[in-house]
C-alpha positions as CSV (number, residue, x, y, z in Angstrom):
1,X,-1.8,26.3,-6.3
2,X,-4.5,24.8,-7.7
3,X,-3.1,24.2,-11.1
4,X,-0.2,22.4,-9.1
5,X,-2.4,19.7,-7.7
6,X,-4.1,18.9,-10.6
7,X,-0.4,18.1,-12.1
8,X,-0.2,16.1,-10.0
9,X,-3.7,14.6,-10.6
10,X,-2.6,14.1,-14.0
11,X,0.0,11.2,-12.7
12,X,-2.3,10.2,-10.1
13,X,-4.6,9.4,-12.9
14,X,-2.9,8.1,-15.3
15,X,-1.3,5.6,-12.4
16,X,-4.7,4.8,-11.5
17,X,-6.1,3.9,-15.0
18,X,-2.7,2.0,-15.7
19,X,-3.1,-0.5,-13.0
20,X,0.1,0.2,-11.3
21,X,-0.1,-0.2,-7.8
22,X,3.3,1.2,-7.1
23,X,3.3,4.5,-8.4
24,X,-0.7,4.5,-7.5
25,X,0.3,4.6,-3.4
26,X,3.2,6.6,-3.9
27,X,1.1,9.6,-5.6
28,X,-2.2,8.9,-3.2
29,X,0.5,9.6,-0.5
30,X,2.1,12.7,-2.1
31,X,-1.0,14.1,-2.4
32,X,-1.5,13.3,0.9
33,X,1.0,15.7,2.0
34,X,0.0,18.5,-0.3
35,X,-3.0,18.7,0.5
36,X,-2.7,18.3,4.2
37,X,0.2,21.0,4.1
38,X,-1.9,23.4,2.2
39,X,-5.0,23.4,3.4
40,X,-7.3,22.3,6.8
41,X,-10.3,20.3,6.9
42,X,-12.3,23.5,7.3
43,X,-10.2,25.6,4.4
44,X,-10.7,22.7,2.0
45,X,-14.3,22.8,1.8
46,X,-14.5,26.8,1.8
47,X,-14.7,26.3,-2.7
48,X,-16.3,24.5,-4.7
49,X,-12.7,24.2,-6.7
50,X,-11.0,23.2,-3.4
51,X,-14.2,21.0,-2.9
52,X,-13.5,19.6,-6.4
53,X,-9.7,18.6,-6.0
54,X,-10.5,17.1,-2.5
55,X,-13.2,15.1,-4.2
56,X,-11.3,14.0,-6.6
57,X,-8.6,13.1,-4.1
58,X,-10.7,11.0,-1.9
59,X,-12.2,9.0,-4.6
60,X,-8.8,7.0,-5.0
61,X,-7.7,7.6,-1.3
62,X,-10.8,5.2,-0.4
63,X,-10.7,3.2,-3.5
64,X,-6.9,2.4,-2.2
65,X,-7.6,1.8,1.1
66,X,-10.4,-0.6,0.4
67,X,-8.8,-2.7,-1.8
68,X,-5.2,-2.7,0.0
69,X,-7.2,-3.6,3.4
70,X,-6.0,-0.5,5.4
71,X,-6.9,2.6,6.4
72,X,-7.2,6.0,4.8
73,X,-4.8,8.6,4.8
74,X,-7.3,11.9,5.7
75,X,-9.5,11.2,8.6
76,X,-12.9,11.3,8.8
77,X,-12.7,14.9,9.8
78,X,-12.3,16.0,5.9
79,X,-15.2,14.6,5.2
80,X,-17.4,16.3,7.7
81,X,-16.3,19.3,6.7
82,X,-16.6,18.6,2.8
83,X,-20.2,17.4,3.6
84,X,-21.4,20.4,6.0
85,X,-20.1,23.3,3.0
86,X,-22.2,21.4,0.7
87,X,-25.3,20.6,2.8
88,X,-25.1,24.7,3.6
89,X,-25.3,25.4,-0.2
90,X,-27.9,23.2,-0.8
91,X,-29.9,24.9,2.1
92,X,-29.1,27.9,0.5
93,X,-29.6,27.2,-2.7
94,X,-32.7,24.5,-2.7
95,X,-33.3,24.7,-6.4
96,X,-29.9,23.8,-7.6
97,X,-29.9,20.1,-8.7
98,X,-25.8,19.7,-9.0
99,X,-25.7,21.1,-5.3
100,X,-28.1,18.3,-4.5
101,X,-26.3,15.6,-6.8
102,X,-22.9,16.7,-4.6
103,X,-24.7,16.0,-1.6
104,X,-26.1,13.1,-1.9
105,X,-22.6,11.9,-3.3
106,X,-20.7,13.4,-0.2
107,X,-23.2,11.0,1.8
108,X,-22.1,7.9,-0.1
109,X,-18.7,8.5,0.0
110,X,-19.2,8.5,3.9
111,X,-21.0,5.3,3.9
112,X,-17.9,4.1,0.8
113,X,-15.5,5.2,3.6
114,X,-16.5,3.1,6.6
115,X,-17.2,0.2,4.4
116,X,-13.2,1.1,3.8
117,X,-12.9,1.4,7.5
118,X,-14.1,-1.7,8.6
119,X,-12.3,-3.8,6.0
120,X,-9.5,-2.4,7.6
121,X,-10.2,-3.5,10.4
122,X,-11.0,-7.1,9.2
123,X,-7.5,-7.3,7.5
124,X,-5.8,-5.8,10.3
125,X,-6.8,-8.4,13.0
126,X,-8.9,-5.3,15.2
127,X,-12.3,-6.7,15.1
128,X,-13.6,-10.3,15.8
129,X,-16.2,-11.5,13.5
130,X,-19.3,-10.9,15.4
131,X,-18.3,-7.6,15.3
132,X,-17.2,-7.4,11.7
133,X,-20.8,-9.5,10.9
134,X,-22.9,-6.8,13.2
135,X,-21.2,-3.9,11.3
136,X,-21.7,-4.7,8.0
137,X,-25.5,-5.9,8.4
138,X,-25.6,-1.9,9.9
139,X,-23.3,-0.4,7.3
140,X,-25.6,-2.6,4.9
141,X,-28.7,-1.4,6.2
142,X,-27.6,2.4,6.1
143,X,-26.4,2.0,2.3
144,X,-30.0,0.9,1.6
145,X,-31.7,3.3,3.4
146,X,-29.7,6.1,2.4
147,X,-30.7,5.1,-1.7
148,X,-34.4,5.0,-0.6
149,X,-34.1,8.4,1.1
150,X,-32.4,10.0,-1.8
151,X,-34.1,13.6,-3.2
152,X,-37.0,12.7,-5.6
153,X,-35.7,15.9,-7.9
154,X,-32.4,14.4,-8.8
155,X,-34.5,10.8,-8.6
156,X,-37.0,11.5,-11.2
157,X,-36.8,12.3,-14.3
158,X,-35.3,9.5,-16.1
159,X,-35.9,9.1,-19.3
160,X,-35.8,5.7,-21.4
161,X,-33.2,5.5,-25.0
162,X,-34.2,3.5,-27.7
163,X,-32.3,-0.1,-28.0
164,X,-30.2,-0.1,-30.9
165,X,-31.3,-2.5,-33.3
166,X,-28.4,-5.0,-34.4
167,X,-27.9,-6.8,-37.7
168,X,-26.0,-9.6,-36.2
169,X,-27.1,-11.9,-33.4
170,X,-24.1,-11.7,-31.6
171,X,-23.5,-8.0,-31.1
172,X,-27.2,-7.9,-29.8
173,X,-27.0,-6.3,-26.5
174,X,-28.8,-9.3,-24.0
175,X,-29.7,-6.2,-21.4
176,X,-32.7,-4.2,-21.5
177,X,-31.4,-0.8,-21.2
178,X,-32.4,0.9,-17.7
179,X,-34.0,4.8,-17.8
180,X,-31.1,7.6,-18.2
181,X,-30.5,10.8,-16.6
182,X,-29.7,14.2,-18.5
183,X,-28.2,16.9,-18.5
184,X,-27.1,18.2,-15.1
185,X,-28.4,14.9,-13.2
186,X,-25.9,12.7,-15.6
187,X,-23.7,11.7,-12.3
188,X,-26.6,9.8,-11.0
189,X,-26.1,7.4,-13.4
190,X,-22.7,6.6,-12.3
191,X,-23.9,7.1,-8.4
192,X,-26.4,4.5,-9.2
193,X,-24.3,2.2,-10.3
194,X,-21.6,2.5,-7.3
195,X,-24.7,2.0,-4.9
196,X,-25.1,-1.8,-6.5
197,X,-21.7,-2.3,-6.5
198,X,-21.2,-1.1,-2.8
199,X,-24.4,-3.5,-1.6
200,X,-22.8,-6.3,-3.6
201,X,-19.4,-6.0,-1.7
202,X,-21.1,-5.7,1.5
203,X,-23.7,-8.6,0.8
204,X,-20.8,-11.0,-0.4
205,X,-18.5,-10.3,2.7
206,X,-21.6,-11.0,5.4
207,X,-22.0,-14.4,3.0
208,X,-18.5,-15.2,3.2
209,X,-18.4,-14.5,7.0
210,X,-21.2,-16.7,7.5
211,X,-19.9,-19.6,5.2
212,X,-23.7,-19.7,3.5
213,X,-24.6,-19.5,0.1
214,X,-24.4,-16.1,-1.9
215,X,-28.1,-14.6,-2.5
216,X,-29.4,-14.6,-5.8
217,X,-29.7,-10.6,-5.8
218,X,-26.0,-10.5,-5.9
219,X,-26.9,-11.6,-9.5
220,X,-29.8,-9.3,-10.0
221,X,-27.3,-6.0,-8.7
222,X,-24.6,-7.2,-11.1
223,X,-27.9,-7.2,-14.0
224,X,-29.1,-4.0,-12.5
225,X,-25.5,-2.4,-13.5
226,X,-25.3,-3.7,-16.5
227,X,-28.7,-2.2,-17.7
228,X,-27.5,1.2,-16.7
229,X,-24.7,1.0,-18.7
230,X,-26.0,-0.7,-21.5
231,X,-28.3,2.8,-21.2
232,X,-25.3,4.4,-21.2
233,X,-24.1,3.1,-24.4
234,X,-26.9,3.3,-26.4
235,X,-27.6,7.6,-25.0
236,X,-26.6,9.4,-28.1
237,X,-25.7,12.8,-26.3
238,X,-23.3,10.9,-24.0
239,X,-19.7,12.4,-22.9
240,X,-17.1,11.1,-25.0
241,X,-15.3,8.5,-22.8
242,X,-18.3,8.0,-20.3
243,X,-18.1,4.2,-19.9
244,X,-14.7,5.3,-18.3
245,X,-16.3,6.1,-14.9
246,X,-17.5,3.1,-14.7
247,X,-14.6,0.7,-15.0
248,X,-15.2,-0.2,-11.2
249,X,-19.2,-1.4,-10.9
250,X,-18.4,-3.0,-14.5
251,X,-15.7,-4.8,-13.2
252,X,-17.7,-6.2,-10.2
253,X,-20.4,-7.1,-12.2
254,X,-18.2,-9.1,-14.2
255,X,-17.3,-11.1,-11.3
256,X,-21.0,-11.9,-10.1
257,X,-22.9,-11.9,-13.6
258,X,-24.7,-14.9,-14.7
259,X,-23.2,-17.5,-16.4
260,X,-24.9,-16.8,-20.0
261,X,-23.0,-16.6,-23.2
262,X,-24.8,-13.7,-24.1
263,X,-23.6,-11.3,-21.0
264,X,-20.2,-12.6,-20.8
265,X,-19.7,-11.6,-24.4
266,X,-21.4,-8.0,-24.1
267,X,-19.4,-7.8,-20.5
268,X,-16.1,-8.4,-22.8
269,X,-17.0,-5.9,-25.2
270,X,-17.0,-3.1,-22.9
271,X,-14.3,-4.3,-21.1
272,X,-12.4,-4.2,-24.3
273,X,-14.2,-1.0,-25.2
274,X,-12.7,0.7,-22.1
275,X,-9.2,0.0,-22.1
276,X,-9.6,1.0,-26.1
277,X,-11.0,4.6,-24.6
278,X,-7.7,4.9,-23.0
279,X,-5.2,4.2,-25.3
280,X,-7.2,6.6,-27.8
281,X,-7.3,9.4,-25.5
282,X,-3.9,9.1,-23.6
283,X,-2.6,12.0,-26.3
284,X,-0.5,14.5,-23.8
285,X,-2.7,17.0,-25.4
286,X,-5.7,15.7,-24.1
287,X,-4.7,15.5,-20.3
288,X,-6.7,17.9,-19.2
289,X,-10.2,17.0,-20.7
290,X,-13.5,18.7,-19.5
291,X,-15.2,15.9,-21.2
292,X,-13.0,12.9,-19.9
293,X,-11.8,14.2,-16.6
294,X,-8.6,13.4,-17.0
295,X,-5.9,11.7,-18.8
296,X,-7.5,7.9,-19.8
297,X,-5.0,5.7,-20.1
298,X,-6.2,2.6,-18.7
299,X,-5.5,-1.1,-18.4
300,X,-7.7,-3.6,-16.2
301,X,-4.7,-5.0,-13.9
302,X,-3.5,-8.6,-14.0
303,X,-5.2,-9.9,-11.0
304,X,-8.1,-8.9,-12.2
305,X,-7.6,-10.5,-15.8
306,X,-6.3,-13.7,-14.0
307,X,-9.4,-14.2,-11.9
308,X,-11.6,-13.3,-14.7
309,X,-9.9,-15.7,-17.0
310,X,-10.1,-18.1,-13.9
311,X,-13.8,-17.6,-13.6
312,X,-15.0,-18.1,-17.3
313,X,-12.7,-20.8,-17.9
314,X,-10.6,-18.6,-20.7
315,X,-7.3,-18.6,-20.2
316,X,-6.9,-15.8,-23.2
317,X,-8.3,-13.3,-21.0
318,X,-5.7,-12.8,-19.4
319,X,-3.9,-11.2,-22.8
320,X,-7.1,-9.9,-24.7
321,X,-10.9,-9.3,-23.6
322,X,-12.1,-10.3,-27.3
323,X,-12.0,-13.2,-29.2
324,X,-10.9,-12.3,-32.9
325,X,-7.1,-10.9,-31.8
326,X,-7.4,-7.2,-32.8
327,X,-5.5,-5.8,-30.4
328,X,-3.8,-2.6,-30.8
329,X,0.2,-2.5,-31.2
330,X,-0.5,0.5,-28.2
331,X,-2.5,-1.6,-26.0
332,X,-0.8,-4.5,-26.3
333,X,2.4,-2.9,-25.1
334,X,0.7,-0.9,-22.1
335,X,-0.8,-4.3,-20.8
336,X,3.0,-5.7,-21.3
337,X,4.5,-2.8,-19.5
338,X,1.7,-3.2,-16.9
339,X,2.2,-7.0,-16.2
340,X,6.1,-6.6,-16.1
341,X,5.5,-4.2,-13.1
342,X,3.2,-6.2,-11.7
343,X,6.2,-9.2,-11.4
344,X,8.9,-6.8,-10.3
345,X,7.0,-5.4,-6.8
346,X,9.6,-5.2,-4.1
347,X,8.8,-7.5,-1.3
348,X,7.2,-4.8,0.7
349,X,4.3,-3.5,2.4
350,X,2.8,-2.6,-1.8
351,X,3.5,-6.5,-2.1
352,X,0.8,-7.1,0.9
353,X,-1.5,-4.8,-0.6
354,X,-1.6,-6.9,-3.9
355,X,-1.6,-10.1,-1.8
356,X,-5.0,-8.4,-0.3
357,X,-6.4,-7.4,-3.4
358,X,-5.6,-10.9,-5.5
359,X,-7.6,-12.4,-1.7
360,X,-10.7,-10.0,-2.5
361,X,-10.4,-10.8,-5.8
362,X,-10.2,-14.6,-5.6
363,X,-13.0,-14.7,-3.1
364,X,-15.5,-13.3,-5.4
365,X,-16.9,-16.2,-7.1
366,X,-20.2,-18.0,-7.5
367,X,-19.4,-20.9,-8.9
368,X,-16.8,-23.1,-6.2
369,X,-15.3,-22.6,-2.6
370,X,-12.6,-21.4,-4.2
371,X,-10.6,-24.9,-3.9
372,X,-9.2,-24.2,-7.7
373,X,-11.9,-26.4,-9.4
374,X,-13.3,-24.8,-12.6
375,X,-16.2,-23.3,-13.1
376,X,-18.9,-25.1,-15.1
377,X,-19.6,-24.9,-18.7
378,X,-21.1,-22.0,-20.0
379,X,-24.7,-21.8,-21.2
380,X,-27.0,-19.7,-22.9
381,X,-28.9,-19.9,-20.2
382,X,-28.3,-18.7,-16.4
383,X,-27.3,-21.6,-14.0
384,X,-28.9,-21.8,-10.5
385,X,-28.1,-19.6,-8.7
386,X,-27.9,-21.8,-5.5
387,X,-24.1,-22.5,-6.1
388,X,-21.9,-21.9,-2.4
389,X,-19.6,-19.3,-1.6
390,X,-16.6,-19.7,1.1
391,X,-13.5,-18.8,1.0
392,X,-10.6,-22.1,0.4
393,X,-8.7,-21.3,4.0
394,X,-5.6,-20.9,2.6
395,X,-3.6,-18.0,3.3
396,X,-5.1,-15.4,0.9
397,X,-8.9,-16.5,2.4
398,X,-8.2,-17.2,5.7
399,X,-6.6,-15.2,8.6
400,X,-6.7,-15.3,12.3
401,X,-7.7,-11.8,14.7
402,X,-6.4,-11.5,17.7
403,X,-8.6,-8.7,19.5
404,X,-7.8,-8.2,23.4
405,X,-5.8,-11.4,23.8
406,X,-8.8,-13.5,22.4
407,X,-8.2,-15.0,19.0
408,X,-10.7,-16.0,16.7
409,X,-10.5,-17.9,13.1
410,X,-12.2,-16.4,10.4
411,X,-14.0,-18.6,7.5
C-alpha cells in the first residue's frame, strides 16, 4: 500500500513543481482520502515509512492551505500524533541525530501549520484584526523561541566551504557563504532556511496589519537565506538537485532582497538554475530518486514571474529568469503549457485560491504601497531600507471581517 501512495506522490509532485494549481488541489485532496481511509492518526505515526509518506503529505497540505487562505485538510490531531512517535524515539534513542533532526522539524511544521491556520482565518472573515495582530506577535514569538531552543547536537557542527573563486565579475557570488551542515544533519540546512522564510511572512503580515513601515531585518532574513544557499552551491558533496528544496525560502527572498544588481543577478541564476534541475531530471526513469526525492519537474508559476518582473522593473521575467535567451526548447514549452493552464482556470473555488495567492503575492513588496508605481532604479548599492509597505485597498489587499455581527476593515 505503500508503494500505491507514493504513485500517487509521483503526480502530486510533479503537479507541485509544475505550478499547476489545478491538478495540485485535486491530488492534495485525493490523498486526502487515501490516507484518511487507510490509516488513523494514531496508525500513521506507528513507522517511520508511514511517518515518511505523511510527512511528505503534509508538507504540501500546509503549503496549499497557506497560500490558498484556507484551512487544511487533516486536523491537528495527525500532527500530535506524528510528533509524540517521534519525540518517544528520540527519548529512546538520545544519540540518534536524524531522530532529533525529525523532531525538531515535526515542531516547526506545527508552528508552519497555525501560521496556515490563522491565515485562514484572516481570509475567511473569522478573526478581527486585533486578534489576527495578537496572534501573530505570539505565533512570532514562538517561531523565535522555538530556533533558539533547538538541540545544540544537530546545531553545532557546521562547518565553513571555501568560496569559489570566479574569473568574471559578474558570476561572482555577492554572498558570503554561511557554515554547512553534513552528512546526517544536511536537512538543517533546509530547516534553517524555512525558519527565515516563516519569520519573514509572519513579520510582513503584522507590518501590513499595522500599515507601518517594513523592518529592515526583513532584508537581513532574505540575506541570511541567501548565504545558506550560496553554501549550498559552493558544498562539493552536495545531493544532486539540492537547491530544489529550496525553491520556497529562495523564492521569498527574492521578493524582499535588496535592491543591488549584484543579488538580483545571483537570485536569477538560481532561479534559472532550478527550473533547469527540473527539466534535466523529469526522465520517467528517474521518478523515484533517492537523491532528488521525487520527480523534478518544476516551473516557478506565473504570478510569481509577474510580480517578480513587476518588482525589478523586467518585464522579460516573466518568459526567462536570465538575460542572454538560452532557454531550453523543453523549458520553454513547460512554462508555455504552464501559463496556458494558468488562463484556462474555471471560475471556481481554484480561481479564489489564485486570486489569494496573486494578493500575498502582490503585497510583498518594499519598494511602493502597491498603488502600481514602479519600483526605483536599480543600484549597485542597497537602497534605504526605510521604504513603506501597505497594501493598495483594492480588492486583492483589502477585505472586510465580519466576526459576531461586528465588522471591521482591514488595511
Amino acid at each position: 500500500m505503500i508503494s500505491f501512495v507514493w504513485l500517487l506522490a509521483f503526480a502530486h509532485m510533479f503537479q507541485e513543481y509544475l505550478g499547476d494549481w489545478m491538478n495540485l488541489m485535486e491530488h492534495r485532496n485525493a490523498a486526502t482520502k487515501i490516507l484518511t481511509a487507510l490509516w488513523t492518526p494514531e496508525t500513521m505515526s506507528e513507522t517511520p515509512q508511514r511517518r515518511m509518506v505523511f510527512n511528505w503529505f503534509a508538507h504540501f497540505d500546509v503549503l496549499v492551505a497557506m497560500m490558498a487562505g484556507h484551512r487544511t485538510t487533516v486536523d491537528s490531531q495527525w500532527l500530535d500524533f506524528n510528533r509524540r512517535a517521534v519525540h518517544r524515539e528520540t527519548e529512546a534513542n538520545p544519540e540518534s541525530i536524524s531522530l532529533k533532526v525529525e523532531n525538531a522539524s515535526c515542531e516547526f511544521r506545527d508552528l508552519a501549520m497555525d501560521v496556515s491556520i490563522l491565515t485562514a482565518k484572516r481570509s475567511q472573515g473569522l478573526i478581527i484584526m486585533e486578534d489576527f495582530l495578537n496572534e501573530s506577535a505570539r505565533l512570532l514569538q514562538a517561531c523565535k523561541s522555538w530556533f533558539e531552543s533547538l538541540d545544540p547536537a544537530i546545531m553545532s557542527g557546521a562547518e565553513k566551504v571555501v568560496k569559489k573563486a570566479s574569473t568574471c565579475a559578474e558570476d561572482d557570488c555577492p554572498f558570503e557563504p554561511a557554515t554547512i551542515y553534513k552528512g546526517n544533519k544536511w536537512a538543517v540546512n533546509f530547516l534553517v532556511c524555512d525558519y527565515y522564510g516563516l519569520i519573514i511572512v509572519l513579520k510582513h503580515q503584522i507590518a501590513l496589519t499595522n500599515g507601518t513601515g517594513p523592518e529592515a531585518s526583513l532584508q537581513d532574513l532574505a540575506i541570511e537565506i541567501c548565504n545558506v544557499l550560496a553554501a549550498v552551491e559552493v558544498y562539493p558533496d552536495a545531493p544532486s538537485g539540492a537547491l530544489l528544496a529550496a525553491q520556497a525560502p529562495l523564492g521569498l527572498s527574492a521578493l524582499w532582497i535588496p535592491n543591488n544588481k549584484r543579488y538580483r543577478r545571483w537570485i536569477q541564476k538560481q532561479l534559472a538554475k532550478i527550473e533547469q534541475m527540473g527539466y534535466a531530471t523529469s526522465d520517467v526513469s528517474n521518478t523515484v530518486s533517492a537523491t532528488n526525492n521525487g520527480f523534478n519537474s518544476f516551473v516557478y508559476p506565473l504570478a510569481f514571474r509577474n510580480r517578480m518582473s513587476e518588482i525589478w522593473n523586467d518585464p522579460q521575467l516573466k518568459h526567462t529568469w536570465i538575460t542572454n535567451n538560452t532557454e531550453t526548447a523543453i523549458g520553454m514549452s513547460i512554462r508555455q503549457l504552464v501559463d496556458m493552464r494558468d488562463a484556462e482556470f474555471p471560475r471556481d473555488s481554484a480561481r479564489h485560491d489564485v486570486k489569494e495567492m496573486r494578493a500575498l503575492l502582490t503585497e510583498m513588496r518594499l519598494d511602493s504601497k502597491g498603488s502600481g508605481s514602479l519600483p526605483t532604479p536599480v543600484s549597485e548599492a542597497s537602497p534605504d531600507s526605510s521604504t513603506d509597505i501597505a497594501g493598495t485597498g483594492g480588492d486583492d489587499q483589502s477585505f472586510h471581517t465580519t466576526v459576531q455581527g461586528t465588522a471591521h476593515e482591514w488595511p
